[in-house]
C-alpha positions in Angstrom: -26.7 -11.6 8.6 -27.2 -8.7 10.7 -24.9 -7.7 13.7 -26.7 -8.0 17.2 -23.4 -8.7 19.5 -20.2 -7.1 20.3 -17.2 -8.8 22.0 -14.8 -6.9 23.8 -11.9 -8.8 24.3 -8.8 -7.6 27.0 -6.0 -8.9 28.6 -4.9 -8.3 32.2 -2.7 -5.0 33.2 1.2 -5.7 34.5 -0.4 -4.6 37.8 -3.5 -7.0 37.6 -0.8 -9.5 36.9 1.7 -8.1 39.4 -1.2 -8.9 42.2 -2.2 -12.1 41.0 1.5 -13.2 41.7 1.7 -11.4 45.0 -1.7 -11.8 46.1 -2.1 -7.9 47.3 -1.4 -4.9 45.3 1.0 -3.7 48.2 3.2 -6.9 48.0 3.6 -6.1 44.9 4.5 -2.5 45.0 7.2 -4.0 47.9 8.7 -6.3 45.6 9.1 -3.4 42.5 9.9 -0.9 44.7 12.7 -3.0 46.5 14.2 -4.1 43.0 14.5 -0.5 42.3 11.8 0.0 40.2 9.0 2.6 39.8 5.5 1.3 41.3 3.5 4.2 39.6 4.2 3.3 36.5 2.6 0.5 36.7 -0.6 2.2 38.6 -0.4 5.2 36.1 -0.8 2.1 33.1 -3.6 0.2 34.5 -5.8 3.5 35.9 -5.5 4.6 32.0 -6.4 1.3 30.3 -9.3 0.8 32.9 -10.6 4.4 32.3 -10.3 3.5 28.3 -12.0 0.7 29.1 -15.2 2.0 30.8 -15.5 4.3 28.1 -15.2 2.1 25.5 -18.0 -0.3 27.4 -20.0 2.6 27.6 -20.3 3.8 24.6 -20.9 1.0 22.8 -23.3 0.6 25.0 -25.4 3.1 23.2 -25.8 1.5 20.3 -24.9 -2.6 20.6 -25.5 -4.9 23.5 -22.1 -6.3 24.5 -19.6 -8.8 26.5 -16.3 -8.2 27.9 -14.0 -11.2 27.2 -10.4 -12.7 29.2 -7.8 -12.7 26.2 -7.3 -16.8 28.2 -10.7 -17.8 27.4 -10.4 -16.5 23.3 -9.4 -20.2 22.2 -12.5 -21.5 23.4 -14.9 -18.7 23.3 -17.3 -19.2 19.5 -17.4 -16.4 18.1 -20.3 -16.4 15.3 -21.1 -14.0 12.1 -23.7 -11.8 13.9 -21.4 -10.5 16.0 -18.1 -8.3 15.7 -14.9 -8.1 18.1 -13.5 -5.2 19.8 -10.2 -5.4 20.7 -8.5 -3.6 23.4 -5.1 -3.5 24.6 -2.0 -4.0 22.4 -1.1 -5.2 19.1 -0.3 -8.7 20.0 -3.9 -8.7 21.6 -5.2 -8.1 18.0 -2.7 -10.6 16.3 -3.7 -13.6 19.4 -7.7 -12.9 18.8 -7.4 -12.7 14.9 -6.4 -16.4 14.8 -10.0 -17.4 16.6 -11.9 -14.5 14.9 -13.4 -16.9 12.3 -13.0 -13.7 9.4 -15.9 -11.6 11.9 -14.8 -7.6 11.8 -12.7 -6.5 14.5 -12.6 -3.5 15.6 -8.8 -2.8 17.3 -8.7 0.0 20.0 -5.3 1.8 21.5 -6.3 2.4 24.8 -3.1 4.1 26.0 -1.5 6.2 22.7 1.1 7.6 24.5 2.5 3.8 25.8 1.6 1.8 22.6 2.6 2.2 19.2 -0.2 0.3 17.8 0.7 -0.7 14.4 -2.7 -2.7 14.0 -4.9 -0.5 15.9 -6.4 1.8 14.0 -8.9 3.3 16.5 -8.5 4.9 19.5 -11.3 6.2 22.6 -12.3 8.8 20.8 -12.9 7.5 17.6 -13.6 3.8 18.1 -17.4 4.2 18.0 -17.3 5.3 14.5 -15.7 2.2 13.4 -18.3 0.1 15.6 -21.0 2.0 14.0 -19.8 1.3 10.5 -19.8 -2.2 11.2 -23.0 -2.4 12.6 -24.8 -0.6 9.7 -22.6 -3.0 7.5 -20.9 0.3 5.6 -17.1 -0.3 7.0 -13.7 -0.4 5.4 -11.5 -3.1 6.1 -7.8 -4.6 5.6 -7.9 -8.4 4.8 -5.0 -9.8 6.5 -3.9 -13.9 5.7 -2.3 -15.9 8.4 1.1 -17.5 8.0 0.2 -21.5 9.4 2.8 -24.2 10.4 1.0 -28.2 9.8 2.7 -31.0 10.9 2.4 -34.2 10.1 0.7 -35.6 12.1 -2.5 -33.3 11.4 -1.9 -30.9 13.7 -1.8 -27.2 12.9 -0.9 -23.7 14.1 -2.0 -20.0 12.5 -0.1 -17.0 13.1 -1.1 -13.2 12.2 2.2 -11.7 12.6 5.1 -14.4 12.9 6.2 -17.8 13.6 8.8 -19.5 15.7 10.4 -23.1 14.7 13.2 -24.2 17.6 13.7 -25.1 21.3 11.8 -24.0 24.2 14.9 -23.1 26.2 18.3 -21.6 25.1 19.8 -24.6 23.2 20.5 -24.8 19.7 17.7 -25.9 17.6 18.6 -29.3 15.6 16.5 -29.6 12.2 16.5 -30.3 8.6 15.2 -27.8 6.5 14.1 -27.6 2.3 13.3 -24.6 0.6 12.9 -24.4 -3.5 14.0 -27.8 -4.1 17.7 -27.5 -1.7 17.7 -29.0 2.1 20.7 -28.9 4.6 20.7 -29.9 8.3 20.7 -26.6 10.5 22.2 -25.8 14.3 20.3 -22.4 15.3 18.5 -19.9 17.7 15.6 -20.9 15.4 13.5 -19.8 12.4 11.4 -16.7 12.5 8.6 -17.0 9.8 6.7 -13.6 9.3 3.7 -12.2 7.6 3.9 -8.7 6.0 1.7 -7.3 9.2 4.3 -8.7 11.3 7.1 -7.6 9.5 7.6 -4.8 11.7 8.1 -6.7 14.8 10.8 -9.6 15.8 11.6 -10.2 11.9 12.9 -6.4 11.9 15.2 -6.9 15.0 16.9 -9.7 13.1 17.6 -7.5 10.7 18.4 -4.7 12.9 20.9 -7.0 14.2 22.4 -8.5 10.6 22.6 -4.4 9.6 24.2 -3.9 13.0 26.7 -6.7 13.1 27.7 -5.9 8.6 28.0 -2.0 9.2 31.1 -2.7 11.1 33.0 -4.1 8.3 31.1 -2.1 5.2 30.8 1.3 6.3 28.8 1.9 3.1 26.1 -0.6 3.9 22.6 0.8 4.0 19.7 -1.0 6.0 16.9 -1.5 3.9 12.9 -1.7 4.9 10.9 -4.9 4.5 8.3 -4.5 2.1 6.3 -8.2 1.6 3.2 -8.4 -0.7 -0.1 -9.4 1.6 -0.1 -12.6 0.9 4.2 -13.7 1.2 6.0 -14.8 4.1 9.8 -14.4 4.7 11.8 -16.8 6.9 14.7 -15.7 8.8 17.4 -18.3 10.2 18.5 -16.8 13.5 22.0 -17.4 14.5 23.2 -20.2 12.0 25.6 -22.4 13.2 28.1 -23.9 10.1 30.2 -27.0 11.1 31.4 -30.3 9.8 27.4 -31.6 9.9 25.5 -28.3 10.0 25.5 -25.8 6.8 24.3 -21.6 6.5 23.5 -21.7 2.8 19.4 -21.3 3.5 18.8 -18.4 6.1 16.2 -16.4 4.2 13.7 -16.6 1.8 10.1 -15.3 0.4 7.3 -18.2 1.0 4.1 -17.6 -1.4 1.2 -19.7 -2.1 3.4 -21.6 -4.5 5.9 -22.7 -2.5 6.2 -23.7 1.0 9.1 -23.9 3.6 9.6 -27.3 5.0 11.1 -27.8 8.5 12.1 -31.9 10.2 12.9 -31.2 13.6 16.0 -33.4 15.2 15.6 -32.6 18.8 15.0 -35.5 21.1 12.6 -33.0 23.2 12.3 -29.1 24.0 11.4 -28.6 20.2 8.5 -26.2 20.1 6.1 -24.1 17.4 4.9 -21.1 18.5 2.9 -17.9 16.9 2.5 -14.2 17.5 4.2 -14.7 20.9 2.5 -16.8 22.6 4.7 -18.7 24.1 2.2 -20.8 26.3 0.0 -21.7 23.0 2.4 -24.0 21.5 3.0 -27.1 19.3 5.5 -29.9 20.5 8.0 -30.1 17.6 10.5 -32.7 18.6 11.7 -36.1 16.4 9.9 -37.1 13.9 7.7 -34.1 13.5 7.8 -32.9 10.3 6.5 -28.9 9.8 5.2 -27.6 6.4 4.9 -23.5 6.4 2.9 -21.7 3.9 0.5 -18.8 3.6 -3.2 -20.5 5.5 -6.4 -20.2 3.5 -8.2 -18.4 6.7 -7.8 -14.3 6.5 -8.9 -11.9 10.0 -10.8 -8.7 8.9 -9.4 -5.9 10.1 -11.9 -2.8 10.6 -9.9 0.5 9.4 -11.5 4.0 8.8 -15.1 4.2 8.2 -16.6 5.2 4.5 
């Protein structure tokens, strides 16, 4: 099928945000300003991403019709094969609209290199319409990406691009039971992190920032070492394990391939959430009697990198 329609999909600025909270765009330059912060910042950020932004609309202009689409309304939006996604903002942008892609390209633009490090955005103004083009004329290179998902037992189920999070909503300890290769042990935590090797490089690397950081003070020799997962593993990470006379530290970490799968039974009375890539808001209830399965998903996001 032939590609007739691109969808641009954004998210709101910190200012746009800012004055949606404080209903006028001086309010909010009041309440930053009288906190001690700087206002311009925030002006300098959304001037550039707009100006990206127009650009981007009209160049693609050119050579596709096009919409311009809320990152709120992606869950419900359909996207369908004769159309590709342009993404544009950062990479949690690209990670939140990969899980209701449907496998379509998408085509993931920086708008603002100097601000974002853009690990999964390949393109930038200048040289986005040379991936859009490749799509179009169906000549493209692209990095198939699986999702981590969490399914619980009851039928419900959550995908994830970058990472996972099993635990409470609010800054209890998170009461579960969790198996892994044929062992279980009841856990007191901060949570589980479960990521995907494209998220690797986000919140699962600040845990181990933090086990590196914490070790090098006794073992002056210890090296930290990079996390390099195959496409299609997870790795879980057990943040802040809590041993006691009921709660044991034996299974903090481990690989999670298509043969195995991590299994999580949640013992919180209520505040027991699943959430992915972030998004705090999009979220599973995961309280008692829930029972999570975690594996590699079936579903992959096509990811448009340099053209042929």
């Amino acid at each position: 099928m032939s590609v007739e329609y691109a969808i641009i999909v954004k998210n709101k600025t910190r200012l746009e945000s800012l004055i949606e909270r404080f209903n006028t765009r001086a309010q909010a330059r009041f309440y930053i300003e009288s906190m001690g912060g700087s206002f311009e910042d925030y002006e300098a950020e959304h001037e550039i991403f707009h100006s990206s932004l127009l650009h981007i609309q009209t160049q693609l202009s050119q050579v596709i019709k096009h919409k311009t689409v809320e990152r709120k309304y992606v869950p419900s939006f359909l996207f369908s094969d004769n159309q590709f996604i342009v993404v544009v903002g950062q990479d949690g942008l690209v990670a939140d609209t990969a899980k209701y892609s449907r496998g379509i390209p998408i085509v993931a633009v920086n708008p603002d290199v100097e601000r974002y490090d853009g690990v999964l955005l390949p393109f930038n103004v200048h040289n986005f319409r040379d991936g859009a083009e490749s799509v179009i004329s169906g000549r493209f290179n692209s990095r198939t990406v699986p999702f981590a998902e969490a399914k619980l037992n009851d039928g419900q189920r959550l995908l994830a691009l970058n990472d996972i999070f099993i635990g409470a909503s609010s800054h209890i300890s998170a009461r579960y039971k969790i198996t892994f290769n044929d062992a279980t042990e009841e856990h007191s935590s901060s949570g589980i992190i479960v990521s995907t090797a494209a998220g690797s490089t986000g919140w699962l690397s600040s845990i181990f920032n933090m086990a590196y950081g914490v070790s090098s003070m006794f073992t002056e020799d210890l090296q930290p070492s990079s996390i390099e997962l195959d496409s299609s593993e997870l790795l879980f990470a057990v943040r802040e394990p809590f041993k006691s006379r009921r709660t044991q530290v034996d299974i903090c970490t481990g690989i999670i391939e298509q043969r195995n799968e991590l299994i999580v039974e949640s013992l919180m009375p209520a505040y027991g959430v699943i959430f992915s890539d972030g998004i705090e808001s999009d979220f599973l209830k995961f309280n008692s009697g829930y029972i999570a399965r975690i594996g590699v998903a079936h579903e992959t996001a096509c990811l448009v990198q340099n053209p042929i």
